[in-house]
N, C-alpha and C positions, 0 to 999 in steps of 0.2 A: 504494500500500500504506500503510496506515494505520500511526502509531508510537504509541508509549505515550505517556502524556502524562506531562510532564513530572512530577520529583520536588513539588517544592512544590505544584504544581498538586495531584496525586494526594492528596498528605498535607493540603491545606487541602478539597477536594471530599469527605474518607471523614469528617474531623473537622465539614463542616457538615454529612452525613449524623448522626453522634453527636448532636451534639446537634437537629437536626428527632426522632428518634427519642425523645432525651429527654424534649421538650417532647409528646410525644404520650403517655405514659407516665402517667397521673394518679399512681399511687404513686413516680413518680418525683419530678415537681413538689410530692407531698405532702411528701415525704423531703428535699429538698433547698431548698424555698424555702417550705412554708405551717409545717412543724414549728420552722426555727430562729425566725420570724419571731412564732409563738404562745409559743415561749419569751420572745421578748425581751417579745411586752405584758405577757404574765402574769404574771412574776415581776415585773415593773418598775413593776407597778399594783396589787398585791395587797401591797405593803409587808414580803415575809417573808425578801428579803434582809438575811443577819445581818452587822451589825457592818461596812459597807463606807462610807469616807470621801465625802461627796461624794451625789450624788444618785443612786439605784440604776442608774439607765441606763447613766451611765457603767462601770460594774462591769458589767453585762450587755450593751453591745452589744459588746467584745471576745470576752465568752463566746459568743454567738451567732453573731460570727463563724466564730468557732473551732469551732463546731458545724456552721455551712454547711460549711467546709473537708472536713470530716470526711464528712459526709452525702454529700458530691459523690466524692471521690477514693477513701473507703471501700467505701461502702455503693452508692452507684449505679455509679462504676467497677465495684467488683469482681462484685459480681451481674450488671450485665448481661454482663462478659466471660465470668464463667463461664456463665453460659446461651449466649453465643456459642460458647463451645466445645465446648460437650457437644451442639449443635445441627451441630456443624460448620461454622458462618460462616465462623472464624476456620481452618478447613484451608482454605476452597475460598480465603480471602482471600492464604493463604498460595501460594496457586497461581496467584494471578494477578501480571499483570506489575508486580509494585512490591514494596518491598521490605518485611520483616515487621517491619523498624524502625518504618520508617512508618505500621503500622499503626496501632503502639503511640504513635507522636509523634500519630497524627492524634486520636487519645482520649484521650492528654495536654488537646492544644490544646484538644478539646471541654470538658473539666473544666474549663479554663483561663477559659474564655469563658461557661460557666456560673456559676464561682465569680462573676467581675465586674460579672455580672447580678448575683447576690445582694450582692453588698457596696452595690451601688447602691440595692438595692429595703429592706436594711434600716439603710443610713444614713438614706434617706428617712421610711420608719417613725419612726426615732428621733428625725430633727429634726421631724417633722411632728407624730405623734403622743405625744411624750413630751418634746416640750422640748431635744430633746440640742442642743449648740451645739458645734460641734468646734473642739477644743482648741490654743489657742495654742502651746502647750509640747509639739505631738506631733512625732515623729520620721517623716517619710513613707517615710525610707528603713527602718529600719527597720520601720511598717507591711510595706511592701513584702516585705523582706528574709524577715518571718516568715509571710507568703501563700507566699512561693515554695516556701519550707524545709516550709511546712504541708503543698503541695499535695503536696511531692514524698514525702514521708511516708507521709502515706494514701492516694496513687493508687500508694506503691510495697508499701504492706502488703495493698490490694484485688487489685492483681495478683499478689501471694502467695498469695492465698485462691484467686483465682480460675483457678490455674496448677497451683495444685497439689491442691485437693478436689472434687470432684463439685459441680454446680451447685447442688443442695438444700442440701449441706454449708455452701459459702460465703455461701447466705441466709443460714443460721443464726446462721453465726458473727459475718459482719457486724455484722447485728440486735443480736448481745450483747454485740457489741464497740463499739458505737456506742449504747447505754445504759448502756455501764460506763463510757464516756469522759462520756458527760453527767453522772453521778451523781461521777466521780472526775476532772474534765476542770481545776476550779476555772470549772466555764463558770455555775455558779447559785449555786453555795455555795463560800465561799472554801476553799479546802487547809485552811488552819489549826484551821478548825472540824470536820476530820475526825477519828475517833481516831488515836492517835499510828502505830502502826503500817499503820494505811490512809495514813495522812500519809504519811508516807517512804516509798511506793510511789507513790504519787500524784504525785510532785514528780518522779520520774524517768520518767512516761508523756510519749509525744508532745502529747497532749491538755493538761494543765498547759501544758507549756512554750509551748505555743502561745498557747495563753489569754495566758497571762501576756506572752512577746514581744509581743501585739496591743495588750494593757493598755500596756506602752511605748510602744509606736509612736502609741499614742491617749494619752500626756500624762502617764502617770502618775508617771513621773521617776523610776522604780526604774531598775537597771540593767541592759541587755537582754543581756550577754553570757552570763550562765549558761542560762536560759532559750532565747537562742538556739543556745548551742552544743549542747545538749541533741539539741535539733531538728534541727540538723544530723546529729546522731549518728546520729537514726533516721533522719532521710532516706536519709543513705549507704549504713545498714545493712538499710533496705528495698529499697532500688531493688538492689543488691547481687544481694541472694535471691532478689528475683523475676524478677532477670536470668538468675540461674545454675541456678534451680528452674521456671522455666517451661516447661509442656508445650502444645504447638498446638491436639493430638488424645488 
């Protein structure tokens, strides 16, 4: 008689299923690795970032980071799970032998391991096509620290969407939640250059504080505790709600 296979096992075989799935997806690959990667040449060769220290790259490949983050945990997390659920994947998966944590860990890990992709493919970009030389003065832990805190953020505010509104609904919202964070993230254009009152909304989004932690962790020698405690606030308080507000079916 045949047994389940084991936890780890199960949760690393649905999580390389996620991403095989993702990589077959062209609007997915568009969303997550050809957009953040056209942000960082374009703004970074077209000279129209305002008023930033230093050579533009450096100012924009944290922002593009920080837009990968976003694109992965946000917008392709939360879309594809709500079309998994309104299709019923995510019931019949709930019926099978393993547990509905694991579900959720194994689509963690797939983000996880698509984000790493991208931080590779546009360091590469950066040192290769624009010069970037990375920075002596960076903090790797903190790097790290504001990847985790990003991921946990936007894969906890996609599984909000995606738990709690109809699958068309969490297209949408994604989409304009993932253009308001570009335009209010500090991912192209600094915070300060915003109006005052767009400012002081902007500074308390996940997006800012992200940007800005990654801007630490890549050398900039500000200081990452506001910016990261920020991030932590929303991670907590996403992963929370989409704990306690998630529906299967």
């Amino acid at each position: 008689m045949s047994r389940p296979a084991p936890l780890a096992r199960a949760t690393a075989a649905l999580a390389a299923s996620e991403v095989r799935l993702t990589l077959r997806r062209g609007e997915n690959l568009l969303v997550t690795i050809v957009i953040p990667t056209a942000v960082l040449l374009f703004f970074a060769t077209v000279g129209i970032v305002p008023d930033v220290a230093g050579p533009p790259v450096d100012f924009l490949l944290p922002g593009s980071l920080a837009l990968a983050v976003i694109a992965t945990g946000l917008v392709n997390l939360g879309i594809a799970t709500g079309y998994d659920r309104q299709y019923g994947v995510l019931k019949r998966l709930g019926g099978a032998p393993i547990r509905r944590s694991s579900v959720i860990a194994a689509k963690l890990v797939a983000v996880l391991a698509i984000e790493a992709a991208q931080v590779i493919v546009l360091a590469a970009v950066a040192r290769l096509a624009l010069g970037w030389q990375p920075p002596a003065t960076g903090s790797p832990l903190v790097l790290l620290v504001a990847l985790l805190l990003g991921t946990a953020a936007f894969a906890g505010l996609g599984l909000l969407l995606a738990g709690a509104f109809r699958a068309e609904a969490t297209l949408a919202i994604a989409n304009g939640l993932f253009l308001a964070f570009l335009m209010l993230g500090g991912i192209v254009i600094p915070i300060d250059h915003l109006p005052g009152p767009v400012e002081a909304i902007a500074h308390v989004l996940p997006a800012a504080a992200l940007s800005e932690a990654l801007r630490v962790g890549l050398g900039s020698g500000a200081d990452p505790g506001l910016p990261l405690a920020i991030l932590a606030a929303w991670a907590v308080g996403a992963t929370v709600l989409a704990a306690r507000t998630f529906r299967w079916e």
